[in-house]
OpenMM code with the backbone's topology and positions (N, CA, C; nanometers):
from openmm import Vec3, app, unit

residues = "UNK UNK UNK UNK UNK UNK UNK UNK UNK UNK UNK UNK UNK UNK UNK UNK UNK UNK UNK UNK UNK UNK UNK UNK UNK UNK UNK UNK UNK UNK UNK UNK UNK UNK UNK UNK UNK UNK UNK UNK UNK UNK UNK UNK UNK UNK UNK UNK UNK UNK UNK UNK UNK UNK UNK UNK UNK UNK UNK UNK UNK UNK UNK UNK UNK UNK UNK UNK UNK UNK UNK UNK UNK UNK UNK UNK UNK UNK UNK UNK UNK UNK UNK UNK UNK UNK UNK UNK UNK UNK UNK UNK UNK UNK UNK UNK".split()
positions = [
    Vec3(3.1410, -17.9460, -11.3327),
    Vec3(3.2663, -17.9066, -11.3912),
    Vec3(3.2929, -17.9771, -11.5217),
    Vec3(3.3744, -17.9268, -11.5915),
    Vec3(3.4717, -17.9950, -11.7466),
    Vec3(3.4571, -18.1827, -11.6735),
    Vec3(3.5071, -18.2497, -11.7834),
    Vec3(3.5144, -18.3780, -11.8043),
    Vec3(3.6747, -18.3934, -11.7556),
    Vec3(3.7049, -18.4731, -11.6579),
    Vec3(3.8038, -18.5303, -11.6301),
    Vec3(3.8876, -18.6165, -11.6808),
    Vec3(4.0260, -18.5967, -11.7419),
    Vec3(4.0505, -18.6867, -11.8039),
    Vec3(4.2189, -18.6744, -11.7375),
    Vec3(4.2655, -18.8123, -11.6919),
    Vec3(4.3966, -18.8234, -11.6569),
    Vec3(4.4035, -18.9325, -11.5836),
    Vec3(4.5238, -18.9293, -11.4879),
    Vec3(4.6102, -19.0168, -11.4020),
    Vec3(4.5533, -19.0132, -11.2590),
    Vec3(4.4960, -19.1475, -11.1970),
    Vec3(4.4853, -19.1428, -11.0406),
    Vec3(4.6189, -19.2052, -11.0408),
    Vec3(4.6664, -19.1463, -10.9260),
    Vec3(4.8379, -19.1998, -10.8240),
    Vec3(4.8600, -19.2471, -10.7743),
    Vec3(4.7774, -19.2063, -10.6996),
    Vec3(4.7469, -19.2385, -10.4949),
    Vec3(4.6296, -19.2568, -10.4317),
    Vec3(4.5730, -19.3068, -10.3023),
    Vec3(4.5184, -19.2894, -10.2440),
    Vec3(4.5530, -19.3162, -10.0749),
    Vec3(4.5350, -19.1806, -9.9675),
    Vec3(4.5881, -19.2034, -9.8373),
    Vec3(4.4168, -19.1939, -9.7885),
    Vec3(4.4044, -19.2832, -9.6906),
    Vec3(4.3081, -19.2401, -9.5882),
    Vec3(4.3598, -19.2575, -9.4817),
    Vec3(4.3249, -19.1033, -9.3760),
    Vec3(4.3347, -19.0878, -9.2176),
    Vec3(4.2299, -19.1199, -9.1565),
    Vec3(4.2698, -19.1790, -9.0441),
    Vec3(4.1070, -19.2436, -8.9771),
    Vec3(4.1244, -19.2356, -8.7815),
    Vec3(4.0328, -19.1747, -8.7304),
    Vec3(4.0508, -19.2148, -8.6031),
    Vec3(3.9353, -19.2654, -8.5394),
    Vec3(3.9117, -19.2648, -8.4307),
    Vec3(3.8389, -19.3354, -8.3332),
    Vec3(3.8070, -19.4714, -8.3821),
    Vec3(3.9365, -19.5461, -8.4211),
    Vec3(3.9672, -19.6854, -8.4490),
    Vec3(3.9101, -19.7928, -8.3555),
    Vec3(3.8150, -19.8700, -8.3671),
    Vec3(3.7740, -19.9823, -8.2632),
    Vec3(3.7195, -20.1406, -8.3028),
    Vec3(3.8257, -20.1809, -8.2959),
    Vec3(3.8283, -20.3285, -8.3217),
    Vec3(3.8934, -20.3351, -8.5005),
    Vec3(3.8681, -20.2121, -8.6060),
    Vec3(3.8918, -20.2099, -8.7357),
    Vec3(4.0434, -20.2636, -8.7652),
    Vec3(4.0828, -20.3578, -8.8656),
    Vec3(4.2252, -20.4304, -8.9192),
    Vec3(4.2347, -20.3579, -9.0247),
    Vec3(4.1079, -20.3706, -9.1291),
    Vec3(4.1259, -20.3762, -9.2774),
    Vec3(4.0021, -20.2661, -9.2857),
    Vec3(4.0591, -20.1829, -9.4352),
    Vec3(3.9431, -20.0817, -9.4839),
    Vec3(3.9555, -20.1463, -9.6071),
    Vec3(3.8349, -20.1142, -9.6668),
    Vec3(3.7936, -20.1440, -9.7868),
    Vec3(3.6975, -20.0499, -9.8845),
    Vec3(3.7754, -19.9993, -10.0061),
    Vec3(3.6998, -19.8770, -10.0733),
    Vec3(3.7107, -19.9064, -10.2014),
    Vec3(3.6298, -19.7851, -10.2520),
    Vec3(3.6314, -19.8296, -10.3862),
    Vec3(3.5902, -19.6231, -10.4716),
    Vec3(3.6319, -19.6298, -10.5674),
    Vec3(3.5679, -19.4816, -10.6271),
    Vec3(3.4938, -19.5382, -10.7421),
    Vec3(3.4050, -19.4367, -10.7358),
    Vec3(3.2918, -19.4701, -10.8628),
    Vec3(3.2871, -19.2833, -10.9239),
    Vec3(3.2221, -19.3378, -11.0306),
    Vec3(3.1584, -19.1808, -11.0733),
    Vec3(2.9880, -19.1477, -11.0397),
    Vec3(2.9278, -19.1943, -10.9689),
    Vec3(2.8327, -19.1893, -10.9424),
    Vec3(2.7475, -19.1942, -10.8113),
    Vec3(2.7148, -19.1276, -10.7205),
    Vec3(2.6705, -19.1314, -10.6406),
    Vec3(2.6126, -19.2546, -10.5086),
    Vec3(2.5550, -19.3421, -10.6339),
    Vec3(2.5363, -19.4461, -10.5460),
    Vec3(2.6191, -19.5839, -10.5598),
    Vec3(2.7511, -19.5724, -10.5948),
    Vec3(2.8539, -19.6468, -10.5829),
    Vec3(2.8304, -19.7678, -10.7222),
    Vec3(2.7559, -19.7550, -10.8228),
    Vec3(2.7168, -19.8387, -10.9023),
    Vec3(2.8418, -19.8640, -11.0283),
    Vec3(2.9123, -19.7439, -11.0384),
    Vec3(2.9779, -19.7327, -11.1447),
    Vec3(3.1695, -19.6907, -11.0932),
    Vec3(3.2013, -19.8508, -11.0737),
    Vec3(3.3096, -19.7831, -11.0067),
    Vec3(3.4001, -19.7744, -11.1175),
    Vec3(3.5276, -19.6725, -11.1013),
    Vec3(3.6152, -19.6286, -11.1509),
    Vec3(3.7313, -19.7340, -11.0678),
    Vec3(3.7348, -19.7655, -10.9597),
    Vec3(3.8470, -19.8242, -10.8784),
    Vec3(3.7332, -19.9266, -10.8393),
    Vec3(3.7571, -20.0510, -10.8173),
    Vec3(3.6875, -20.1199, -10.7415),
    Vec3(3.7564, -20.1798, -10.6424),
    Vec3(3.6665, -20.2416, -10.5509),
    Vec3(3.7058, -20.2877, -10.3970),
    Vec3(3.8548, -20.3113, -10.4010),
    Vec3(3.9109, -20.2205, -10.3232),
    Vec3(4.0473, -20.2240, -10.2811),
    Vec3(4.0574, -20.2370, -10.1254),
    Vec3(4.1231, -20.3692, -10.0521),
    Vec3(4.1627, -20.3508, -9.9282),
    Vec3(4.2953, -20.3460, -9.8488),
    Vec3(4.3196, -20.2923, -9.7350),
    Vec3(4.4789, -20.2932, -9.7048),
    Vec3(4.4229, -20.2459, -9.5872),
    Vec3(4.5391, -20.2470, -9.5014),
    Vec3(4.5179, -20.2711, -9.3151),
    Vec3(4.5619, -20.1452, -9.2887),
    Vec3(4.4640, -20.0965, -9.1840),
    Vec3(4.4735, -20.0199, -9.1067),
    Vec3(4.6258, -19.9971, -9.0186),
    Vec3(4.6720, -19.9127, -9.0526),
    Vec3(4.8239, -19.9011, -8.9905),
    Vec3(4.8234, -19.7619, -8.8211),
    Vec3(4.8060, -19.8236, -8.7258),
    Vec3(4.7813, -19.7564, -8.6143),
    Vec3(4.9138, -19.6151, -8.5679),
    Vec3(4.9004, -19.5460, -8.5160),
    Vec3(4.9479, -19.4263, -8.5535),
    Vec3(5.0718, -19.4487, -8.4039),
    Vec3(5.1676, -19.4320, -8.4244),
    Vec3(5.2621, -19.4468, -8.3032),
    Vec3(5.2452, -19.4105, -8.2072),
    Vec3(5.1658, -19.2936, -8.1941),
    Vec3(5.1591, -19.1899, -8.0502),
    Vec3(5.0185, -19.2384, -8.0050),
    Vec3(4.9364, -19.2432, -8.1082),
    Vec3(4.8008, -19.3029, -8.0474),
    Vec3(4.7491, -19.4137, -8.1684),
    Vec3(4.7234, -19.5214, -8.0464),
    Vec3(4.6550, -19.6301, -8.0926),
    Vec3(4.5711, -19.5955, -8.2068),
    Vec3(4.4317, -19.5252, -8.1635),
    Vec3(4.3234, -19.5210, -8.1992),
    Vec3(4.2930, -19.3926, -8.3636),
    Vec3(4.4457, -19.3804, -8.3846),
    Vec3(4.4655, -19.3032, -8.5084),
    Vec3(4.4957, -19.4024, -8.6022),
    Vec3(4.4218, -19.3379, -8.7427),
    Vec3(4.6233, -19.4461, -8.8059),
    Vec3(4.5934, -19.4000, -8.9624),
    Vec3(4.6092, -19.5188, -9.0491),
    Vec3(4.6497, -19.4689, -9.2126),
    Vec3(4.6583, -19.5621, -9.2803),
    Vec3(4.6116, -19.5811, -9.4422),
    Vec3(4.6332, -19.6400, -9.5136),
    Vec3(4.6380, -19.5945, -9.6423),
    Vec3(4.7557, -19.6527, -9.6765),
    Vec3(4.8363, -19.6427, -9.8199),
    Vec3(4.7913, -19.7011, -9.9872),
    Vec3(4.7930, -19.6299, -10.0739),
    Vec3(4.7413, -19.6959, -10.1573),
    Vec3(4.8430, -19.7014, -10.2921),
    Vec3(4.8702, -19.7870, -10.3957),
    Vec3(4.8961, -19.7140, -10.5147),
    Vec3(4.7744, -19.7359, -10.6168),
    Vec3(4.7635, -19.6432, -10.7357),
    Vec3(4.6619, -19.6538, -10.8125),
    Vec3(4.6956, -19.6776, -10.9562),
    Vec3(4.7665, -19.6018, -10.9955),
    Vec3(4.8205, -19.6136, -11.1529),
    Vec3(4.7551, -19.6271, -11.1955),
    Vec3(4.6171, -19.5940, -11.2673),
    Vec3(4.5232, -19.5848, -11.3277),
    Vec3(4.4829, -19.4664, -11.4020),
    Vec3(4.4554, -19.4974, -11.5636),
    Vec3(4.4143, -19.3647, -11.6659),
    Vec3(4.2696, -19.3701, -11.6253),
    Vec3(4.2138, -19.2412, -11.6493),
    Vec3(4.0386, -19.2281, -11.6013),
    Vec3(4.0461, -19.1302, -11.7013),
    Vec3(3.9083, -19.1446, -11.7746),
    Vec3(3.8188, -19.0284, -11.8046),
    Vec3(3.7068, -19.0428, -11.8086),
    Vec3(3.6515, -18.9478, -11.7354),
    Vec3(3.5266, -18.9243, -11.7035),
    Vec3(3.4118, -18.7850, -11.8239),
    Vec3(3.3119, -18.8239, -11.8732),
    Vec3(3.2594, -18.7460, -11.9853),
    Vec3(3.1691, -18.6885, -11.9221),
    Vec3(3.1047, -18.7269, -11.8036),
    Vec3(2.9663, -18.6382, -11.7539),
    Vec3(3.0382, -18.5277, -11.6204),
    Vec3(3.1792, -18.4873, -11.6231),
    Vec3(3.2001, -18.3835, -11.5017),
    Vec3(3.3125, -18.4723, -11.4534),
    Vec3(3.3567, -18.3798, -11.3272),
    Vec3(3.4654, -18.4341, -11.2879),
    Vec3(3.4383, -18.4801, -11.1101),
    Vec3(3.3400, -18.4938, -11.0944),
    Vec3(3.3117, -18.5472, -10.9500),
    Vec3(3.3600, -18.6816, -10.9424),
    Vec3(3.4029, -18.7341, -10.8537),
    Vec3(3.4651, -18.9083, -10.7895),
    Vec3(3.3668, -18.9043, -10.6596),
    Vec3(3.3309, -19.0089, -10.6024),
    Vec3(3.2695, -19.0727, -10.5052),
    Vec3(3.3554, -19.1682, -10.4575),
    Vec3(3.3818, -19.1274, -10.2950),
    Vec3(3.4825, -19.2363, -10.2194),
    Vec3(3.3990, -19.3066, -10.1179),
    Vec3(3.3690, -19.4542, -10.1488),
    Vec3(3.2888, -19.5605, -10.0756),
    Vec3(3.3998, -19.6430, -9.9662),
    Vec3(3.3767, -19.6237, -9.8462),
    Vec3(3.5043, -19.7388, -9.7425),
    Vec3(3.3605, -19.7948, -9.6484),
    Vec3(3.4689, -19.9012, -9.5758),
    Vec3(3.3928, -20.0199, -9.5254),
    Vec3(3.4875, -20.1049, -9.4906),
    Vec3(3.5124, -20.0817, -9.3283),
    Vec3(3.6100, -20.1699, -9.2286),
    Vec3(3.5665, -20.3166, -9.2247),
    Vec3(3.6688, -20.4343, -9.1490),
    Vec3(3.6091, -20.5348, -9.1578),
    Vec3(3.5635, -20.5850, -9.0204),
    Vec3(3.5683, -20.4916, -8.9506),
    Vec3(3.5046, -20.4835, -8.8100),
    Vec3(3.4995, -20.3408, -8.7157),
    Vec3(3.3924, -20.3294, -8.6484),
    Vec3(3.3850, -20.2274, -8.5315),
    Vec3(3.3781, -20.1613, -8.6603),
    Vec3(3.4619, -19.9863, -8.5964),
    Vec3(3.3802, -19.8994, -8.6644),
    Vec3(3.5160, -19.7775, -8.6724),
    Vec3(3.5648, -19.6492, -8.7856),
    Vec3(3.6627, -19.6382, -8.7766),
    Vec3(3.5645, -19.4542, -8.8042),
    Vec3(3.6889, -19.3330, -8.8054),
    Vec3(3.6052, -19.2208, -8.8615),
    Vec3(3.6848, -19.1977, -8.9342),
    Vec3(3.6714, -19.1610, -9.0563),
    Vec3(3.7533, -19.1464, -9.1523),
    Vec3(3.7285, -18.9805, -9.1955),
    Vec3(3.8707, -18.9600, -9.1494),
    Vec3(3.8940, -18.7912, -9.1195),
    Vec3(3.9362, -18.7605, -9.2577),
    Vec3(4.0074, -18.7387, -9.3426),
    Vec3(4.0771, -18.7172, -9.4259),
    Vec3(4.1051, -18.8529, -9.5571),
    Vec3(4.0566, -18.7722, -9.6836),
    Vec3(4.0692, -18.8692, -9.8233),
    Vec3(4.1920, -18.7878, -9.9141),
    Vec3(4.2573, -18.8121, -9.9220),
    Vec3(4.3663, -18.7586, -9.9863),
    Vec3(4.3785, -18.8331, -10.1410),
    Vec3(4.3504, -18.7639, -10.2593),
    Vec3(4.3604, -18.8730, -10.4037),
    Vec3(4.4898, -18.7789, -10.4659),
    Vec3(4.5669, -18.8742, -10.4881),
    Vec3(4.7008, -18.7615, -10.5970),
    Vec3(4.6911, -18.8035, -10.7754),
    Vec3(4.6630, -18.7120, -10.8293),
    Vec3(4.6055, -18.7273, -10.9359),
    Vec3(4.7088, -18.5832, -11.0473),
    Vec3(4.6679, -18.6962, -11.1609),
    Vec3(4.7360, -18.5660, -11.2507),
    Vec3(4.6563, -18.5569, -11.4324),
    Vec3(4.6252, -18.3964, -11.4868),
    Vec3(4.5595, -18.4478, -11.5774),
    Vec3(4.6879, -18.4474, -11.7059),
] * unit.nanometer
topology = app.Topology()
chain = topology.addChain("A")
for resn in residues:
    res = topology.addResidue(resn, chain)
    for name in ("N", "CA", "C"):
        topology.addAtom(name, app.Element.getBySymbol(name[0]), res)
């Protein structure tokens, strides 16, 4: 696609089959193998979901200008600080 150029906002991740996980830790790059990040290592705690434990969510803010010249693809890298989590849903709010 065109070259990306604008505002990251946000970032939400949904995650279930939560086990033993506190903290996620991610980062966006423009590149596939996480070499070139755009966001680097960001962490914040796993927030467990009221009705079920083993759901939950984490909040982000970003405020960050990006432009990207080779396309508009992002790469989302996470990494709990224990056990093991599934991360259902990446939500980025963005504006160009």
């Amino acid at each position: 696609g065109a070259p990306f150029l604008g505002r990251l906002h946000s970032l939400v991740i949904h995650v279930s089959a939560i086990s033993s996980a506190g903290t996620i830790t991610w980062r966006l790059c423009d590149d596939t193998a996480g070499d070139k990040s755009l966001v680097t290592d960001t962490a914040g705690a796993l927030f467990a979901g009221i009705t079920t434990a083993t759901k939950g969510s984490a909040s982000f803010r970003i405020d960050l200008d990006v432009g990207l010249t080779a396309g508009d693809e992002i790469y989302f890298f996470a990494k709990v600080d224990a056990g093991s989590v599934t991360i259902d849903e990446v939500i980025l709010c963005w504006e160009e």
